[in-house]
C-alpha positions in Angstrom: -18.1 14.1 1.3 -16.7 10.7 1.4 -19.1 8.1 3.0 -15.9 6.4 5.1 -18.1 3.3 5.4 -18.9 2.2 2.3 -15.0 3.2 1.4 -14.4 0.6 4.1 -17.0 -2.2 3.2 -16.9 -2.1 -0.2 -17.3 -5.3 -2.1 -15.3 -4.5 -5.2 -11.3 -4.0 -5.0 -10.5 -0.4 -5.5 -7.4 1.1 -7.1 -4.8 2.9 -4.8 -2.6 4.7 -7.2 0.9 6.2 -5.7 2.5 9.6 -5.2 5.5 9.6 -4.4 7.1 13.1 -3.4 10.3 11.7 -2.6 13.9 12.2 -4.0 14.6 8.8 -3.9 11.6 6.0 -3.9 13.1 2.8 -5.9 11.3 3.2 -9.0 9.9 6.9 -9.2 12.2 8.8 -7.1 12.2 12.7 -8.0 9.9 12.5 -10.5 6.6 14.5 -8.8 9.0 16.3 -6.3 7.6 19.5 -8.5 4.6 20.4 -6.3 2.9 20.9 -9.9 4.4 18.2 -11.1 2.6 16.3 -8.4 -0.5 17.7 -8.7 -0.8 17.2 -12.1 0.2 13.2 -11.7 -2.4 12.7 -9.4 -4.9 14.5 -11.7 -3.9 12.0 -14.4 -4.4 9.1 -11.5 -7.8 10.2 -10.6 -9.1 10.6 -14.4 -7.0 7.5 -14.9 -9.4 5.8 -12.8 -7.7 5.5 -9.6 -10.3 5.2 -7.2 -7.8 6.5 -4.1 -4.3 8.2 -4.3 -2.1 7.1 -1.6 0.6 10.2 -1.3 3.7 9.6 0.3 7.0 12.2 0.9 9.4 10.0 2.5 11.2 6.7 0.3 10.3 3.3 2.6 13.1 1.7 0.1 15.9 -0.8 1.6 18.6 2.2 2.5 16.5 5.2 2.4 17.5 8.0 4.8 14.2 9.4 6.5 13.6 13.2 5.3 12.9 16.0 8.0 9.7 16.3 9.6 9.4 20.1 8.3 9.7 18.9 4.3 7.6 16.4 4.5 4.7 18.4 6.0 4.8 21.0 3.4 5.1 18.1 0.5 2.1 16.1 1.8 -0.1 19.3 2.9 0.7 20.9 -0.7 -0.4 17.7 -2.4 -3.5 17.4 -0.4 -4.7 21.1 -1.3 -3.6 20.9 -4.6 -6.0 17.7 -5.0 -9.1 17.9 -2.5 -10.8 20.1 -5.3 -10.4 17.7 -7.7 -12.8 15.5 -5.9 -9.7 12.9 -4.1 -10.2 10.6 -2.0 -6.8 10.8 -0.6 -4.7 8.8 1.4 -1.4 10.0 3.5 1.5 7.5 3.3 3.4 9.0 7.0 4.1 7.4 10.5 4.8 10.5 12.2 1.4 11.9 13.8 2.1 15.5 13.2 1.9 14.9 9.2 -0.8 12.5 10.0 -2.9 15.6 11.5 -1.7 18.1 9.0 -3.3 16.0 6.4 -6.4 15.3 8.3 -7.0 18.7 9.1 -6.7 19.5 5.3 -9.1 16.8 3.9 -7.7 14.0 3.6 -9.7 10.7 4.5 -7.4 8.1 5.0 -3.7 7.5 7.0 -1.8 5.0 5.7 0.5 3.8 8.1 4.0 1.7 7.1 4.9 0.9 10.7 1.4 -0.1 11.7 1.7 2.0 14.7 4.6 1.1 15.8 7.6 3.9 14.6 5.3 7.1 16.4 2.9 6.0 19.1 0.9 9.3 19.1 -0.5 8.2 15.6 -2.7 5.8 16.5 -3.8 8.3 18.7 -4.6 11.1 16.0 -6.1 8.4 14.3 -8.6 8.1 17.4 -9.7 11.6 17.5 -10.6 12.2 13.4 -12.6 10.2 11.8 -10.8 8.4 9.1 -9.4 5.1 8.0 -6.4 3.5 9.0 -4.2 1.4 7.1 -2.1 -0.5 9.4 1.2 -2.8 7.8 3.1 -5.6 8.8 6.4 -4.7 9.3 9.3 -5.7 11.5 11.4 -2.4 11.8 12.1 0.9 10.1 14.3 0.2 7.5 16.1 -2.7 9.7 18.5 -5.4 8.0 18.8 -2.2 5.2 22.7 -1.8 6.1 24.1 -5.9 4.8 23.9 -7.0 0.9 21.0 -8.3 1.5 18.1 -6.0 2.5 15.8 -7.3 5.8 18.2 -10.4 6.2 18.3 -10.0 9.8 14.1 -9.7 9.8 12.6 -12.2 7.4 13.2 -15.3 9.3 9.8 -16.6 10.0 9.8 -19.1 13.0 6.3 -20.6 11.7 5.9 -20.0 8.4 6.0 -16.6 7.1 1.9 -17.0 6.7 1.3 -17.5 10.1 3.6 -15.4 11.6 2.5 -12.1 9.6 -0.9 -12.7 10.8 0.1 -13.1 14.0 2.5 -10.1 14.4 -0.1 -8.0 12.6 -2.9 -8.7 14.6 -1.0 -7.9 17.9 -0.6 -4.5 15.6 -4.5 -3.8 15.5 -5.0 -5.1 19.0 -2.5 -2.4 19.9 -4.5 0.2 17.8 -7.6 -0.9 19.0 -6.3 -0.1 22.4 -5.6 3.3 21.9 -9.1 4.2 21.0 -9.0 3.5 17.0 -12.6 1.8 16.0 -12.1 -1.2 14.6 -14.3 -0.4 11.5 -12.3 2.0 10.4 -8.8 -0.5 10.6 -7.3 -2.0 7.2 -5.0 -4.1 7.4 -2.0 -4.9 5.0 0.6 -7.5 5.0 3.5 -5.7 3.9 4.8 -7.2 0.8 8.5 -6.3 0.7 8.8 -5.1 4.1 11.1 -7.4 6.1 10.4 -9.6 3.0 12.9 -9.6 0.6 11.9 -12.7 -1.7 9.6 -14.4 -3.8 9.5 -17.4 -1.0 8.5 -14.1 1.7 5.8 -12.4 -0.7 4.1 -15.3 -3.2 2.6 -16.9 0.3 1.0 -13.9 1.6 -0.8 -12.9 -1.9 -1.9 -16.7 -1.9 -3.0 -17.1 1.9 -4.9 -13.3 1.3 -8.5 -15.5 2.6 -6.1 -15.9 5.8 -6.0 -12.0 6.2 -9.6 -11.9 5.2 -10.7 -14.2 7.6 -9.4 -12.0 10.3 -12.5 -9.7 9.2 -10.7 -6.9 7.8 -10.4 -5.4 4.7 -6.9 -5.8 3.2 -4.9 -3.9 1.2 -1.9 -5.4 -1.3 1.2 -3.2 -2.1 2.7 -5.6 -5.0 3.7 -2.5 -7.2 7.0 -3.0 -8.7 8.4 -4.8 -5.7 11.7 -6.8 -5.6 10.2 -10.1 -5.7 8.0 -8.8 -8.7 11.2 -8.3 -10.6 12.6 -11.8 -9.6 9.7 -14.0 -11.0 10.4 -12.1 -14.0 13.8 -12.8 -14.2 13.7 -16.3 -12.6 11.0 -16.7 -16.1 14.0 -15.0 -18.1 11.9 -12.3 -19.3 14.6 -9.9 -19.9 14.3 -6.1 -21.3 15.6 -4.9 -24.9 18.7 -3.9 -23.1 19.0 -7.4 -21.0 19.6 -5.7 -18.0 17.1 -7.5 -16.7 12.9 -7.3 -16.7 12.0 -3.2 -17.5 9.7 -1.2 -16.1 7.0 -2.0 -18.9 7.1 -5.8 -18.0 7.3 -5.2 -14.1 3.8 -3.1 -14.2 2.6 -6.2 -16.3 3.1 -8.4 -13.7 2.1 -6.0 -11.4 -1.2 -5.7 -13.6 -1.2 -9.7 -13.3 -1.2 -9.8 -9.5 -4.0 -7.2 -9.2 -6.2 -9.2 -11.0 -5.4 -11.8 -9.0 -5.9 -10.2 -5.8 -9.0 -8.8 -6.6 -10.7 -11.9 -7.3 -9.4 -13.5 -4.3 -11.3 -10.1 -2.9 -8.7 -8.0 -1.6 -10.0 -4.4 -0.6 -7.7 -2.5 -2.6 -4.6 -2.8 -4.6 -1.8 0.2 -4.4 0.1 0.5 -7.6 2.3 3.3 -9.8 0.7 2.4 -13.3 -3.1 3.0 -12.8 -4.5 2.0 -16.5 -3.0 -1.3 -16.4 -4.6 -2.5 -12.9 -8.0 -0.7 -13.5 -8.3 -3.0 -16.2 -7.1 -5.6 -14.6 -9.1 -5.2 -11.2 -12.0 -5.0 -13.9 -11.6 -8.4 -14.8 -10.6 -9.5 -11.0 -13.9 -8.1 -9.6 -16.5 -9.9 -12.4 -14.6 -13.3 -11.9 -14.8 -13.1 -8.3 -18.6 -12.2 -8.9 -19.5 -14.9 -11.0 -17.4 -17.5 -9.3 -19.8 -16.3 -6.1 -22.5 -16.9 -8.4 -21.4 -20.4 -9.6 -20.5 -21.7 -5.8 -24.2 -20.9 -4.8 -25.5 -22.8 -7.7 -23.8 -25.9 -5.8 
């Protein structure tokens, strides 16, 4: 039985690896669409060390068409079965409240929540009546601004400073979860990197302001994993791949690895990412520096 408080409070960052049952997420699209194939990949995860896997059966990419209600039930309620006996602590990547409940019902502990309440109204709702966490995100619109060259143009101006205004757009999101009966203890909160923020100038301030989400006095979750703006620091640093078509896969769960480090020691709550091994060791290193930098600040 998971003790959903300590889950919550806990003062090390945890490790949220990714499932993705989906035909066409941007980086692992089709590959665990197998229900053993799935299973077996979040086995890996969990012996990997992956302290949470976060499955998800419907591609959030820039241009993805959303799949029907009826698939992705049976992808996320296969996923959770196959996985509660391995011991999972399992969180459901959905806005719609029917998966969300599905899920629940089978076991899983935690709903994890792209539109932050926004895209299916009921789920806060579910939410209210299980006892779980839930994971609410900063984002601006399902899959708005996909359809121009540029994906989220039309949703990543940021009147005051894209800082300020995701913190102020996402607490309106709690406030409005809140009021539908979730308990605040149980709310996570995540500012969305990639979601209506398409570039390094929409992304770098949010993992540098994340003691502004803190502050707000809930835990926060950071979704860097192979993102767009992951792959342009790499580029704009000309680190290229052995084919130079640009920085591969290897070199983006580097960086990845880099940013976990360096979100756990600025203390966030958890870090979601496809390449487990590389950011448990690096959340390793995040969580002693951030405990002996405590150390050394009380010594002052």
């Amino acid at each position: 039985m998971v003790d959903l408080r300590a889950l919550h409070d806990t003062d090390r960052t945890l490790v949220m690896g990714v499932l993705n049952i989906t035909e066409d997420s941007f980086s692992d699209g089709g590959l665990w669409l197998d229900p053993l194939a799935a299973a077996d990949h979040g086995r890996a995860m969990i012996e990997a060390g992956a302290d949470i896997i976060d499955i998800g059966a419907e591609s959030t990419r820039p241009g993805a068409k959303r799949v029907s209600e009826a698939d992705e039930l049976a992808r996320i309620t296969g996923a959770v079965r196959a996985l509660i006996p391995a011991g999972a602590t399992l969180s459901i990547d959905t806005t719609r409240a029917s998966v969300a409940k599905a899920a629940l019902d089978e076991g899983a502990q935690i709903i994890n929540d792209v539109s932050g309440g926004t895209l299916d109204r009921e789920l806060p709702h579910v939410v209210a009546d299980y006892d779980c966490l839930y994971i609410v995100q900063h984002w601006r619109g399902w899959l708005a601004g996909s359809h121009g060259a540029t994906p989220d143009a039309d949703t990543s101006h940021y009147e005051h400073g894209v800082l300020n205004d995701v913190r102020d757009e996402l607490m309106r999101q709690v406030d409005d979860v809140l009021a539908a009966g979730v308990d605040p203890t149980r709310v996570i909160i995540d500012p969305g990197l990639g979601f209506s923020k398409p570039g390094i100038e929409h992304n770098l301030p949010l993992l540098a302001g994340l003691d502004t989400f803190r502050a707000t006095g809930y835990p926060v979750l950071i979704g860097q994993s192979r993102k767009r703006f992951v792959t342009a620091i790499l580029t704009d640093a000309g680190i290229d791949g052995a084919d130079g078509a640009g920085p591969d896969m290897a070199a983006r769960d580097d960086a990845t690895a880099a940013l976990s480090a360096l979100a756990a020691e600025h203390g966030a709550w958890a870090v979601r990412v496809h390449d487990v091994p590389r950011s448990r060791a690096a959340v390793a290193v995040g969580n002693v520096w951030r405990q002996y930098a405590g150390q050394y600040a009380n010594r002052q």
